[in-house]
VEXPASE-302854 format. One line per field, with one value per residue (C-alpha): x, y, z; residue in one letter; residue number from 1. Coordinates in steps of 0.25 Angstrom, whole numbers, m for minus. Layout:
N
px X,...
py Y,...
pz Z,...
code a,...
pos NUM,...
//
This chain:
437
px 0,6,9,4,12,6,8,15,10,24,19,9,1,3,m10,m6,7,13,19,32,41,41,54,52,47,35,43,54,59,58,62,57,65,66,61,48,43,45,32,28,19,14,28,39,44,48,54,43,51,45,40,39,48,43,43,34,23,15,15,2,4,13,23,17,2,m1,m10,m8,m15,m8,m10,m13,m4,6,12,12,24,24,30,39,30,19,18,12,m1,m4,m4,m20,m23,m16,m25,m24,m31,m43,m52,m54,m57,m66,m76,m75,m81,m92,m96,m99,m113,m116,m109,m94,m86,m84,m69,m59,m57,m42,m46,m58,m49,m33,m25,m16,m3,2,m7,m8,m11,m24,m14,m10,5,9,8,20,20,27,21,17,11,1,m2,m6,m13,m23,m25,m29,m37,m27,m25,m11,m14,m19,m6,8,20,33,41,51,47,34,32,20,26,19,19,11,m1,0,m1,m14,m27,m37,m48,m38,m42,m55,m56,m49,m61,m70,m66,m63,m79,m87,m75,m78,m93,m91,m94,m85,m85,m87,m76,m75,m78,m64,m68,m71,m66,m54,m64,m73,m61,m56,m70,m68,m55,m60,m56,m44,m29,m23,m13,m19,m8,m10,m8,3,2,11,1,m11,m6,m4,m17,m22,m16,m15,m28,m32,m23,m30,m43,m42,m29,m34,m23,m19,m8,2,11,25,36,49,63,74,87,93,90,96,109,110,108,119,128,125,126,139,142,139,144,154,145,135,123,116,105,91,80,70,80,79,65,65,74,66,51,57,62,51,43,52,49,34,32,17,17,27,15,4,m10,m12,m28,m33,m21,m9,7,17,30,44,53,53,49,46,42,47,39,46,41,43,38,23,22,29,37,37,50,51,64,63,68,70,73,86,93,102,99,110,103,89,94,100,89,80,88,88,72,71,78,72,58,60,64,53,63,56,53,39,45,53,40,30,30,34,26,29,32,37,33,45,41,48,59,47,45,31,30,20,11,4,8,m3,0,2,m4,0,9,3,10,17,26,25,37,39,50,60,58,63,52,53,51,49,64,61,66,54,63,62,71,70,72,69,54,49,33,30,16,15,1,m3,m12,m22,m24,m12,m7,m15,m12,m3,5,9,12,22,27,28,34,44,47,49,59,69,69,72,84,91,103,93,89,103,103
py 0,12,22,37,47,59,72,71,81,88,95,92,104,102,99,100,105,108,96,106,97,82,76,65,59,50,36,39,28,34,29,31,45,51,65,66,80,93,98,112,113,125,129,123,113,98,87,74,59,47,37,25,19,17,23,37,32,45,60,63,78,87,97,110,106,113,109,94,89,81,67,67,59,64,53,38,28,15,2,m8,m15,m5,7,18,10,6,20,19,10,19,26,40,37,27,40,41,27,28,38,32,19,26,33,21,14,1,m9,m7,m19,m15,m11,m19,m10,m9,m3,4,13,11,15,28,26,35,40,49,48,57,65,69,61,51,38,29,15,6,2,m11,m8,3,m8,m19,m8,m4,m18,m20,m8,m3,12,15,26,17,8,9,7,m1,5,14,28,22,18,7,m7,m18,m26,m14,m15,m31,m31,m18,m23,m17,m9,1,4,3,10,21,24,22,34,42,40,49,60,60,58,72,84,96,106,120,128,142,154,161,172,175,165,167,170,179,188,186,193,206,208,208,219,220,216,206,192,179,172,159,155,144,134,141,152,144,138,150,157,145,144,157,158,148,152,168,160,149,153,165,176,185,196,200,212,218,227,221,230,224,232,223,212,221,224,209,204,212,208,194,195,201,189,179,184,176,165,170,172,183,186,190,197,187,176,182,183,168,165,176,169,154,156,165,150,144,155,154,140,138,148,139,130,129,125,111,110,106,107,117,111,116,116,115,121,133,131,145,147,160,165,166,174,168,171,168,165,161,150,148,139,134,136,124,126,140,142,134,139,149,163,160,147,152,161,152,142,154,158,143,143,157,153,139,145,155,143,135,124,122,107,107,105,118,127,118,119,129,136,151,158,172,182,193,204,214,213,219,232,225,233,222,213,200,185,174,163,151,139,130,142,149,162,170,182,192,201,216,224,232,245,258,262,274,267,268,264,256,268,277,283,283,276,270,255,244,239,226,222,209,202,189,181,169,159,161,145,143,156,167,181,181,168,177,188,180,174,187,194,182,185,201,197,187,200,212,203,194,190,180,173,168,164
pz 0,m4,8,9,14,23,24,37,50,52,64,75,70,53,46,32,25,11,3,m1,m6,m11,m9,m16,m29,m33,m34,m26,m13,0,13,27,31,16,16,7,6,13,20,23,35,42,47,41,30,33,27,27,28,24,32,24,13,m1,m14,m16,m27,m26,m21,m19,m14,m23,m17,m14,m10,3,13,12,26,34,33,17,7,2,m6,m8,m4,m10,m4,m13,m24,m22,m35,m39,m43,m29,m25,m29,m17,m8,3,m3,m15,m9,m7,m21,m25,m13,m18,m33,m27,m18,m30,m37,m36,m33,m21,m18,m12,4,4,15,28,23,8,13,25,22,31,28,25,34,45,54,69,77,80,66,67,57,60,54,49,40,26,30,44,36,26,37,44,32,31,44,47,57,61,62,73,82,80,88,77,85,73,73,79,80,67,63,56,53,66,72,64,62,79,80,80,70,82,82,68,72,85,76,67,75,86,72,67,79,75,59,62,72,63,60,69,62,60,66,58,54,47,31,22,13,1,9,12,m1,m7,3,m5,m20,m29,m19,m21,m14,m14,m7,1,2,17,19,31,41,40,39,52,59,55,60,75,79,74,85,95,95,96,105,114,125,124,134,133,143,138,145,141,142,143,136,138,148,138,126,134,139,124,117,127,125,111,112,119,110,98,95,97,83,95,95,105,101,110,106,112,125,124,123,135,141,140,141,155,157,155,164,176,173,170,170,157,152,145,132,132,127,125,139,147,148,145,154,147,153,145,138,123,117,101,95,84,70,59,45,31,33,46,59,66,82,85,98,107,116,130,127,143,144,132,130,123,113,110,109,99,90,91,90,76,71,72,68,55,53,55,45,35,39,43,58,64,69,83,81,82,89,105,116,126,123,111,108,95,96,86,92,78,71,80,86,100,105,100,107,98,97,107,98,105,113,119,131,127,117,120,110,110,102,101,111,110,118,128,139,152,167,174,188,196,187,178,164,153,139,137,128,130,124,123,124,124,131,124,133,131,146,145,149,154,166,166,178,173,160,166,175,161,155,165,167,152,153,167,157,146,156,163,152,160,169,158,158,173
code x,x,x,x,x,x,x,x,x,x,x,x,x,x,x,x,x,x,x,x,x,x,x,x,x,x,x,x,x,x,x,x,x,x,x,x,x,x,x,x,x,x,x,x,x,x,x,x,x,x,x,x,x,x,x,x,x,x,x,x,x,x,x,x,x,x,x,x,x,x,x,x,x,x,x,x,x,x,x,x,x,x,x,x,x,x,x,x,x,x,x,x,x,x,x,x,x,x,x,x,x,x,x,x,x,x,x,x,x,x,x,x,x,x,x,x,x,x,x,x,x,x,x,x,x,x,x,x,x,x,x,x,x,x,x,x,x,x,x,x,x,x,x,x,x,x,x,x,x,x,x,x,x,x,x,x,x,x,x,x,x,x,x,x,x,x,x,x,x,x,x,x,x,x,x,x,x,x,x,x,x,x,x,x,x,x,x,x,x,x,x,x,x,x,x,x,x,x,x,x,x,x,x,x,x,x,x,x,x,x,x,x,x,x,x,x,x,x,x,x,x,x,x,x,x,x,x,x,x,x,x,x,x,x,x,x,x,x,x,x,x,x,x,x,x,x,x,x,x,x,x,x,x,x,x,x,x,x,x,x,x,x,x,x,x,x,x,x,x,x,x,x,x,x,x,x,x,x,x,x,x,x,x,x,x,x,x,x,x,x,x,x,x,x,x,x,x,x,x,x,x,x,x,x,x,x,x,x,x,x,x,x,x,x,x,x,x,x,x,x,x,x,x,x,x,x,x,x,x,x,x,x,x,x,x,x,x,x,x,x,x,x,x,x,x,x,x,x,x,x,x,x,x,x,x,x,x,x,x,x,x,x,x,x,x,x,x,x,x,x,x,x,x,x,x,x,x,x,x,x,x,x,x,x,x,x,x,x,x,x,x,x,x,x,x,x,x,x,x,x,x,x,x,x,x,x,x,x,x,x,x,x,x,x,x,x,x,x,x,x,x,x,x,x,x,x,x,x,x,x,x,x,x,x,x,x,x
pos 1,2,3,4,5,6,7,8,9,10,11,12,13,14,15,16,17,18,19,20,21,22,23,24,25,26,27,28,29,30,31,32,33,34,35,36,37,38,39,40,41,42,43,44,45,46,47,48,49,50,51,52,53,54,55,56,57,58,59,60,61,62,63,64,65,66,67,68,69,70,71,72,73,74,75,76,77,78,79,80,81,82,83,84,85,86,87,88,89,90,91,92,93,94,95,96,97,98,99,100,101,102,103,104,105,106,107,108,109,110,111,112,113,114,115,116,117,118,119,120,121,122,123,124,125,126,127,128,129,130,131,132,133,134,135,136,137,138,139,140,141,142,143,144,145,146,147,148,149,150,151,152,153,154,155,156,157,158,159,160,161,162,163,164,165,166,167,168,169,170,171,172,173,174,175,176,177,178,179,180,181,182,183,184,185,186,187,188,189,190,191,192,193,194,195,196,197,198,199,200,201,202,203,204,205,206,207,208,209,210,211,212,213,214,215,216,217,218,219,220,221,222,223,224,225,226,227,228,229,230,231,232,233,234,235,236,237,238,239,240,241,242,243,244,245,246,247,248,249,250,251,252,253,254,255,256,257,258,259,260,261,262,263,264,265,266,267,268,269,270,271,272,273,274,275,276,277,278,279,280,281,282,283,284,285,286,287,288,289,290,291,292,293,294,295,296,297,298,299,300,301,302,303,304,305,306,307,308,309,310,311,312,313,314,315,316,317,318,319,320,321,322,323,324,325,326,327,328,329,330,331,332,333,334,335,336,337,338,339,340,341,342,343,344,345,346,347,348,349,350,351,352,353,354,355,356,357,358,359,360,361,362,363,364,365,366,367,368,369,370,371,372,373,374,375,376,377,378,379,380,381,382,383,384,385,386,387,388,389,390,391,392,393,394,395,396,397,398,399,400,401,402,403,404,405,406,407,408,409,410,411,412,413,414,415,416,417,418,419,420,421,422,423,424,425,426,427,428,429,430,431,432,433,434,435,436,437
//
């Protein structure tokens, strides 16, 4: 039986991606571990393996086809003495032949249960994974009427072979349909009204000129969660004025410093010292939402928005409270740079607890970020700028004042606990040397 190959989930959150490049070639030979195609999902592109061995009968998506749902097709692998012929048996084309039959009249031979409902060459699990398993143990498992997710693989990296299936008893297969019937019976919920549609809009501007932009999957995705995360996530705002000219002074001595050493220190790297201790000295905001219960984390994880052509990237520095300043500035960089390339693991920008949005390098006073979930917060950071103020002793002076905006997330985080975040924060910023302590 001739083997589908899926488009793969690359991500926990990747619905559907672009099929940018095929790497290979209808009748090429391919072993478990060749690279097959490069996919573009919503925030980076990524090299897919093969799973399987065999030889590649059919591409059934061409390069360059956007939108391709996870868990479709892709292409067809054949196994040795199978050929091109056969690939009208596979599963992919059934639906077809399906329908030709129905529309028939007259009595049609009761299918077997295996023809009638094969088994998908490469399923996926509930949870939208990919679930792995040799040639052979799929085949015995259509024949059976097993359902690989319900079956533990002994293989390799947990990968399902042919004593597996022989040993699984056919109920699961069973049991399986029979909790997924009240689901497809359960009608749709209505979607939510979001506002005129695209052709609506379109009408308001007739006679007038304009370009359509086609909207690529990083900015459907963003559209999409921070969408939900204004809506659903219950903001509050916590605003102070942060002076920096101790900080100013200690940073060009540093950098001085560590000259020799190609490291130079930013403001923003202090700023993630400065909240990822901060986390540390307020543990219980150190946390994210996680449906009916809040996480607790113990390390300091903190993402870092990163503006790129036609969107943005948050990479996570992990344990951002242990490492240096001269490491979280070239781990900072290195993200920075691959972010912008669009060369970022999924793992690289999926995670922490907090997030900081400096837009300060674009002259922005203030401004208050979206907290992007499952963060409980998000510092929004503006620029330094020279401000008259009010000396502790009631004279006047001039110093360097930042804004900052601290967005949280009230299920996770009160007023009082955010404030003693915030504050913890502003403390790191206006004496520097003790975050080296």
């Amino acid at each position: 039986m001739p083997t589908e190959i899926l488009m793969p989930a690359l991500s926990p959150t990747m619905e559907e991606g672009t099929l940018a490049k095929w790497l290979v070639k209808e009748g090429d030979t391919v072993s478990s571990g060749d690279l097959l195609a490069e996919i573009e999902t919503d925030k980076a592109t990524m090299e897919f393996e093969a799973v399987d061995e065999g030889v590649v009968g059919k591409i059934l998506i061409a390069e360059g086809s956007e939108g391709v749902k996870v868990n479709t097709p892709i292409a067809v692998l054949l196994e040795d003495g199978e050929s091109a012929d056969d690939i009208g048996t596979a599963p992919a084309s059934s639906e077809p032949a399906a329908a030709s039959a129905a529309a028939e009249p007259g009595p049609a031979a009761s299918p077997s249960p295996a023809a009638a409902s094969p088994a998908p060459a490469a399923p996926a699990a509930s949870d939208g994974s990919r679930i792995f398993a040799s040639p052979l143990a799929r085949r015995i498992a259509a024949d059976k009427g097993l359902d690989l997710a319900q079956i533990k693989g002994s293989g390799p990296k947990g990968r399902i072979v042919k004593a597996d299936v022989e040993s699984a008893k056919p109920q699961a297969a069973a049991a399986a349909k029979a909790d997924a019937a009240p689901a497809a019976a359960a009608p749709a919920a209505a979607a939510p009204a979001t506002g005129p549609s695209a052709d609506q809009v379109a009408r308001m501007y007739e006679g007038r000129d304009f370009e359509e932009v086609k909207l690529d999957g990083m900015r459907k995705t963003i559209a999409a969660r921070l969408t939900e995360a204004k809506q659903t996530v219950p903001h509050f705002y916590l605003r102070r004025d942060i002076q920096l000219d101790a900080l100013l002074k200690f940073r060009g001595e540093l950098n001085k410093q560590l000259e020799g050493r190609g490291v130079k220190l930013s403001v923003n790297d202090f700023i993630i010292k400065a909240c990822a201790l901060a986390l540390q000295s307020v543990p219980d905001a150190n946390a994210v939402w996680a449906g009916d219960r809040v996480l607790k984390m113990k390390a300091s994880d903190v993402a870092v928005a990163v503006a790129i052509e036609g969107g943005l990237f948050t990479p996570v520095l992990q344990d951002s409270d242990m490492k240096s300043l001269s490491a979280l500035s070239t781990e900072m960089k290195d993200l920075a740079k691959r972010a912008r390339d669009r060369k970022l693991a999924p793992h690289e920008y999926q995670g922490g607890s907090f997030a900081i949005s400096n837009l300060g390098m674009f002259g922005i006073d203030n401004f208050d970020a979206i907290v992007n979930p499952p963060h409980a917060g998000i510092l929004a950071v503006g620029a330094g700028v020279k401000k008259p103020i009010v000396g502790k002793d009631g004279e006047l002076a001039v110093a360097t004042v930042m804004s900052v905006t601290l967005s949280v997330d009230h299920r996770v985080i009160d007023g009082a606990l955010g404030a003693e975040l915030l504050n913890a924060i502003k403390d790191n910023l206006e004496n520097p040397m003790v975050m080296l302590a």
